[in-house]
Backbone as CSV, one residue per row, in Angstrom:
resi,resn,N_x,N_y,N_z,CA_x,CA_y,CA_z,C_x,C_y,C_z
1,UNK,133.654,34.616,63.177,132.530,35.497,63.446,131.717,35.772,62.192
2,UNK,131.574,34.753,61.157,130.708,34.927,60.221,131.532,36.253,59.094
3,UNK,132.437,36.229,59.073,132.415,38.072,58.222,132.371,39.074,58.656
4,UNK,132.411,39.329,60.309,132.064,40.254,60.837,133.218,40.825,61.302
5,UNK,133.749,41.794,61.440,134.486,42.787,61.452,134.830,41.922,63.431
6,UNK,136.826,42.050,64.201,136.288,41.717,65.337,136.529,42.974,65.774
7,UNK,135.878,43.305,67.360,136.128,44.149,68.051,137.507,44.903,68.379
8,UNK,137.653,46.338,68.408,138.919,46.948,68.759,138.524,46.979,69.483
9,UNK,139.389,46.381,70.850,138.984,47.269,72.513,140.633,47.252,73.045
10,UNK,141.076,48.796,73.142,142.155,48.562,73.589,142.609,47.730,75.183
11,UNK,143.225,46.997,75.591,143.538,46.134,76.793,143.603,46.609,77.993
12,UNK,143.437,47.873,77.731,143.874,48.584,79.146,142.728,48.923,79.394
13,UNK,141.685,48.141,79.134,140.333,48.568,79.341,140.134,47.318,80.397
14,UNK,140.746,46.257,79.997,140.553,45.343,81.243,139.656,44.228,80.146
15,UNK,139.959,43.037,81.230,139.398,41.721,80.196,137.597,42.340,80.175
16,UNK,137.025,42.749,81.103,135.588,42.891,80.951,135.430,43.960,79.457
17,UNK,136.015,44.817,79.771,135.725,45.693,78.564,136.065,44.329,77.171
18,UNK,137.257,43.666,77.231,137.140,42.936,75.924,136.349,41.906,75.833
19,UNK,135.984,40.812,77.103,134.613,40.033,77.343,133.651,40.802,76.780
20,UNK,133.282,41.922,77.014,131.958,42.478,76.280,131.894,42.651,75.301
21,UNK,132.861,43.325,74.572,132.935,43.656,72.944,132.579,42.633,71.922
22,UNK,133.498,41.131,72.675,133.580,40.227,71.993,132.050,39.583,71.957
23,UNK,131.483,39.516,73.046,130.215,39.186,73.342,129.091,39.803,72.424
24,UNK,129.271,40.761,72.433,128.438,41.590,71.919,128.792,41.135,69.956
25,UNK,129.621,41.601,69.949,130.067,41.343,68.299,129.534,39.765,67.958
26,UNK,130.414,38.889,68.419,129.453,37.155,68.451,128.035,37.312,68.472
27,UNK,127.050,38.078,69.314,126.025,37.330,69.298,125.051,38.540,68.081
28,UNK,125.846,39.749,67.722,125.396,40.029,66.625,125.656,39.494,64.991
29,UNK,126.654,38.923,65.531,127.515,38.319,63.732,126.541,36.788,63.645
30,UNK,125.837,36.568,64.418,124.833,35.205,64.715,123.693,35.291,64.163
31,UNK,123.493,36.489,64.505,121.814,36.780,63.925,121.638,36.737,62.461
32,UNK,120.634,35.957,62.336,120.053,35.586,60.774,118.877,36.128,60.737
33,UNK,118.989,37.478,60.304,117.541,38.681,59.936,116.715,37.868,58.943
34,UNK,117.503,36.971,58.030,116.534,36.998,56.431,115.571,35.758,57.002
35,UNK,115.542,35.182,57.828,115.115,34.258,58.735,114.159,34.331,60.253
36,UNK,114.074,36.091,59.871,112.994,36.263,61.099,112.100,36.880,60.773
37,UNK,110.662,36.367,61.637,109.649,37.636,61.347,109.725,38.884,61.650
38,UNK,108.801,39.326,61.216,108.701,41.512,61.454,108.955,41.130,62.812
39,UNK,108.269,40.497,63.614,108.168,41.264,65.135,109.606,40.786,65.506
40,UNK,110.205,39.866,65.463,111.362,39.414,66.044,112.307,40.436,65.602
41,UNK,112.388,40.526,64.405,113.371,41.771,63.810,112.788,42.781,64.742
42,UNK,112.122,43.224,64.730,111.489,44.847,65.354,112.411,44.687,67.040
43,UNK,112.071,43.438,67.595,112.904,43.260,68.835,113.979,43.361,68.750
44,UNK,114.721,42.856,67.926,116.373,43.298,67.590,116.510,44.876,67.377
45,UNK,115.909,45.294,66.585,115.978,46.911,66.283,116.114,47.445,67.582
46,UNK,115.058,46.999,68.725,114.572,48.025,69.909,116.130,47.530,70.868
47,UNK,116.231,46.335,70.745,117.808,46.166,71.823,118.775,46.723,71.336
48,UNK,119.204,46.453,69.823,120.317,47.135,69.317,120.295,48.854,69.579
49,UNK,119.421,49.322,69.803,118.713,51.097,70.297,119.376,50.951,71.447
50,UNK,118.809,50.120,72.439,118.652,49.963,74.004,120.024,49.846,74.323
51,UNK,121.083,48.693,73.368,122.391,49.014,73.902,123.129,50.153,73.226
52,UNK,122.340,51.189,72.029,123.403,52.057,71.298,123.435,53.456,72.793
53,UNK,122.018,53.198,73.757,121.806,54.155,74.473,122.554,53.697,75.435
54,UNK,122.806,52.408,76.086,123.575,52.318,77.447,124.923,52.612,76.887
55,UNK,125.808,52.806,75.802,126.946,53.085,75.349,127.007,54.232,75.391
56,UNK,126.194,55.335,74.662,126.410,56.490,74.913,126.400,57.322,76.449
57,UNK,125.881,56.543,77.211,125.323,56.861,78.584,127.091,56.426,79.010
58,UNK,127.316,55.718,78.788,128.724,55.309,79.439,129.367,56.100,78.768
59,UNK,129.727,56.548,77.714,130.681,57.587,76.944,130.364,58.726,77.480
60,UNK,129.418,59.426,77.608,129.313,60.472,78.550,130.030,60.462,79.529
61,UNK,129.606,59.570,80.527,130.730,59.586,81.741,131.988,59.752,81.482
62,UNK,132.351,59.184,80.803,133.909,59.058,80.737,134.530,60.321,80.061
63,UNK,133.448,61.272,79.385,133.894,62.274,78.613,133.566,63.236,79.630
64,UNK,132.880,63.131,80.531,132.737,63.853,81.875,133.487,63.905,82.999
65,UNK,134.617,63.103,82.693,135.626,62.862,83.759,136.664,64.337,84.084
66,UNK,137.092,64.281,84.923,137.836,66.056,84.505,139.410,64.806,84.548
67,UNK,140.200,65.261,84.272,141.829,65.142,83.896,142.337,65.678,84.883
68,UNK,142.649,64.644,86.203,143.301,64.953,87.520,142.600,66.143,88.556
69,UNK,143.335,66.851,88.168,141.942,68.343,89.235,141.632,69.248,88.478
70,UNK,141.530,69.050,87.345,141.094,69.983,86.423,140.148,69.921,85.728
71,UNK,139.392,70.451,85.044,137.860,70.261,84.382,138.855,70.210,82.903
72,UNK,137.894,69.387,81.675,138.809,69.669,80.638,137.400,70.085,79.627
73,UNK,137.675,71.210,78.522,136.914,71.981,77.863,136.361,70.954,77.135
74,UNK,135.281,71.485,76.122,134.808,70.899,74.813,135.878,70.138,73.687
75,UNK,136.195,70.885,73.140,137.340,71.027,72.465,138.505,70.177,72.925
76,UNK,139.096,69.976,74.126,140.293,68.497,74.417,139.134,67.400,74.386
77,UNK,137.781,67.246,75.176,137.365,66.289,75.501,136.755,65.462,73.730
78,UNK,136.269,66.193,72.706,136.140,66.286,71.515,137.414,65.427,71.000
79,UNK,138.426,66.364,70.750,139.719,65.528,70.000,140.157,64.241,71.190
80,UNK,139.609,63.969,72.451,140.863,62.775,72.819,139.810,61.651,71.941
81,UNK,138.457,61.948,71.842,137.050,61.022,71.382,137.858,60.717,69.878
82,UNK,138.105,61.634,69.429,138.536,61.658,67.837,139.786,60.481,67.570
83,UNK,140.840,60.710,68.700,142.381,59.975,68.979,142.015,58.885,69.018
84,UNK,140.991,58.446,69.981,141.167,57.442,70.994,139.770,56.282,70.101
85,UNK,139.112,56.802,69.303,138.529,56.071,68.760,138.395,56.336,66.588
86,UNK,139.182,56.943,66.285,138.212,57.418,64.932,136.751,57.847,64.628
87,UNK,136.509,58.047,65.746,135.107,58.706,65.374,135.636,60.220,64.474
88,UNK,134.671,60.470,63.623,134.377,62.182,63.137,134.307,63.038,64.131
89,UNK,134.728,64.185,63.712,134.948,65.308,64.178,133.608,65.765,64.487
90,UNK,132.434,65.748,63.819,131.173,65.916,63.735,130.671,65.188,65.065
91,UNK,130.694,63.724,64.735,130.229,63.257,65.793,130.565,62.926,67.558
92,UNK,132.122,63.492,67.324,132.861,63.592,68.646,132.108,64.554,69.218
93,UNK,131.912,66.079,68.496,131.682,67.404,69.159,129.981,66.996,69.248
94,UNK,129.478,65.910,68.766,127.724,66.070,69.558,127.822,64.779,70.333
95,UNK,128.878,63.877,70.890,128.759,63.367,72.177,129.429,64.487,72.727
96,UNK,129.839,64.817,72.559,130.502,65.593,73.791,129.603,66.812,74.228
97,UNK,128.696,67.549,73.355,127.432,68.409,73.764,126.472,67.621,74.948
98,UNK,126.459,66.109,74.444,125.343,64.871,74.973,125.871,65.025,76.107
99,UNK,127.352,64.763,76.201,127.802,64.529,77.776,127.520,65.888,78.544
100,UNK,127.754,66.750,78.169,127.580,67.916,78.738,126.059,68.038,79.241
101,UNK,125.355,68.208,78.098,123.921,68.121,78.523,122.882,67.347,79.649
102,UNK,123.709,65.829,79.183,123.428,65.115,80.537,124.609,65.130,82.154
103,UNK,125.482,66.173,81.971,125.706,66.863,83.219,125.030,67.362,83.987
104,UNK,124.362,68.133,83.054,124.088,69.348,83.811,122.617,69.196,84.175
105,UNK,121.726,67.654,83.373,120.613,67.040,83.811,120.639,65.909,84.234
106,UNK,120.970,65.458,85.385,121.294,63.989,85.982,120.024,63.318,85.974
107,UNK,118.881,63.896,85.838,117.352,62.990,85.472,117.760,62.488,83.867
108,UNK,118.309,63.347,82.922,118.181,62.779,81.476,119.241,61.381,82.055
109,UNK,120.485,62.026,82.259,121.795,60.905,82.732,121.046,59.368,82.878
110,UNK,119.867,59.664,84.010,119.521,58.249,84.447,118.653,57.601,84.048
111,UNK,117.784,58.740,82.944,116.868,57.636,81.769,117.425,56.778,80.718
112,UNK,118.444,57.855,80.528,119.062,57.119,79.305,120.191,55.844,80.040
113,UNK,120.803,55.587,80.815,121.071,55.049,80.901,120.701,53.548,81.192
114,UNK,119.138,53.655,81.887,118.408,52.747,81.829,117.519,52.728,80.552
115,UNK,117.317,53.030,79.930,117.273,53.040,78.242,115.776,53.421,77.962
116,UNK,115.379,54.412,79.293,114.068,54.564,79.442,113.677,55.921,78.455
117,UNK,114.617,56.595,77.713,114.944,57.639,76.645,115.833,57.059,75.820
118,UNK,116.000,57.820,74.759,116.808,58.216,73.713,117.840,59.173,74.297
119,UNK,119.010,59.210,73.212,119.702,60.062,73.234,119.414,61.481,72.493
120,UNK,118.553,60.956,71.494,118.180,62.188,71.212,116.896,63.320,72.104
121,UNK,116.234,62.289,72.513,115.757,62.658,73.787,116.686,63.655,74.861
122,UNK,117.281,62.785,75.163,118.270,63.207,76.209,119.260,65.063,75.726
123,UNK,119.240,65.009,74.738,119.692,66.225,73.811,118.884,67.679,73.928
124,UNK,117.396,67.089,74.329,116.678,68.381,74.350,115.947,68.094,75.205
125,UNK,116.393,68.492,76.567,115.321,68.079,77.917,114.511,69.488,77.752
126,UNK,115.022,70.771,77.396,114.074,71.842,77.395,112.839,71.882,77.064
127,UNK,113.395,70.643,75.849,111.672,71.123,74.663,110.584,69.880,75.218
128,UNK,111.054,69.651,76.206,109.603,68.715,76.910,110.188,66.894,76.163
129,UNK,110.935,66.883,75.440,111.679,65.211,74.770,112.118,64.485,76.011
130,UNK,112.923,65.507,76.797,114.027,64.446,77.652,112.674,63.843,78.663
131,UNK,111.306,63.540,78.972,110.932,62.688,79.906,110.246,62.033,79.360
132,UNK,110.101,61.998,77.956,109.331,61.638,77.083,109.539,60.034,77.639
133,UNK,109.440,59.047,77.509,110.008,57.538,77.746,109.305,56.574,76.550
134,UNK,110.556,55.445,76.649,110.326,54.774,75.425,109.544,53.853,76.037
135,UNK,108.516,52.603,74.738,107.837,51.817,75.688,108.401,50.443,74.715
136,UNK,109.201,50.558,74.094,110.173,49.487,73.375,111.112,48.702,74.606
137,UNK,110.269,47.264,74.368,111.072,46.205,75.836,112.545,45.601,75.091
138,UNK,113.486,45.733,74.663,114.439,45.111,74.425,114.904,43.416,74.560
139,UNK,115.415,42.628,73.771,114.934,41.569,73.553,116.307,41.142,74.138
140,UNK,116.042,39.992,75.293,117.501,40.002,75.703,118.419,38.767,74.806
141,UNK,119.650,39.275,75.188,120.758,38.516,74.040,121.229,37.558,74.627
C-alpha cells in the first residue's frame, strides 16, 4: 500500500466492513497529489469531506443505538468510542454531542448523510448552518 498505514477493522464487523476499509485505504495510498492539477486535487479534497461526512453519519448511528432496552448516557457512549477505537477523549465527547444532535434533528441526520451538509453544519441546526447545503460534487473513487 505504498507506506500507508493498513486498516484496523475489527472482524466482527463482517468482511464488508473490512472490504471497505481496505478499499478505501488502497485507493487513497494510490493517489499521486504532486502529479495533479488544482482542480483535480480540489476534487479529492471535496470526496475525502464527502466520505469524512458519510462516516460520521454512520458513527452517529451506532452511538445512537441504546444497549438492549436501555438508553445509554453521554458519558458510556463517549468512553465505549474511546475503548473501541483510540480516539481522544475530546473528540469522542463531540461525536457523541453530533450523534445526539442529529437525534434529535433527523433533517440534519439525512443531509449529512447524503453529504448534502457538513458536520459542522449539522452541529448547529439552530443558528440557521444545519440547511445550509454544500455545492461540492465529490469525485468518485
Amino acid at each position: 500500500m505504498n507506506g500507508a498505514a493498513r486498516p484496523t477493522v475489527p472482524e466482527d464487523t463482517g468482511s464488508a466492513g473490512l472490504e471497505l476499509a481496505a478499499s478505501v485505504a488502497s485507493a487513497v495510498a494510490g493517489l499521486r497529489f504532486d502529479s495533479m492539477g488544482a482542480d483535480e486535487r480540489e476534487g479529492w479534497l471535496r470526496t475525502f469531506s464527502s466520505i469524512d461526512e458519510a462516516v460520521a453519519a454512520g458513527r452517529s448511528r451506532a452511538l445512537g443505538a441504546a444497549a438492549g432496552d436501555r438508553p445509554r448516557g453521554a458519558a458510556e457512549r463517549s468512553a465505549e468510542l474511546v475503548r473501541a477505537t483510540g480516539m481522544s477523549d475530546g473528540d469522542a465527547r463531540r461525536a457523541v454531542r453530533l450523534a445526539d444532535t442529529l437525534e434529535a434533528v433527523p433533517a440534519a441526520a439525512e443531509a449529512l448523510a447524503a453529504g448534502e451538509i457538513t458536520s459542522g453544519h449539522a452541529k448547529e441546526p439552530d443558528r440557521g448552518h444545519g440547511s445550509a447545503a454544500r455545492t461540492a460534487s465529490p469525485v468518485p473513487i
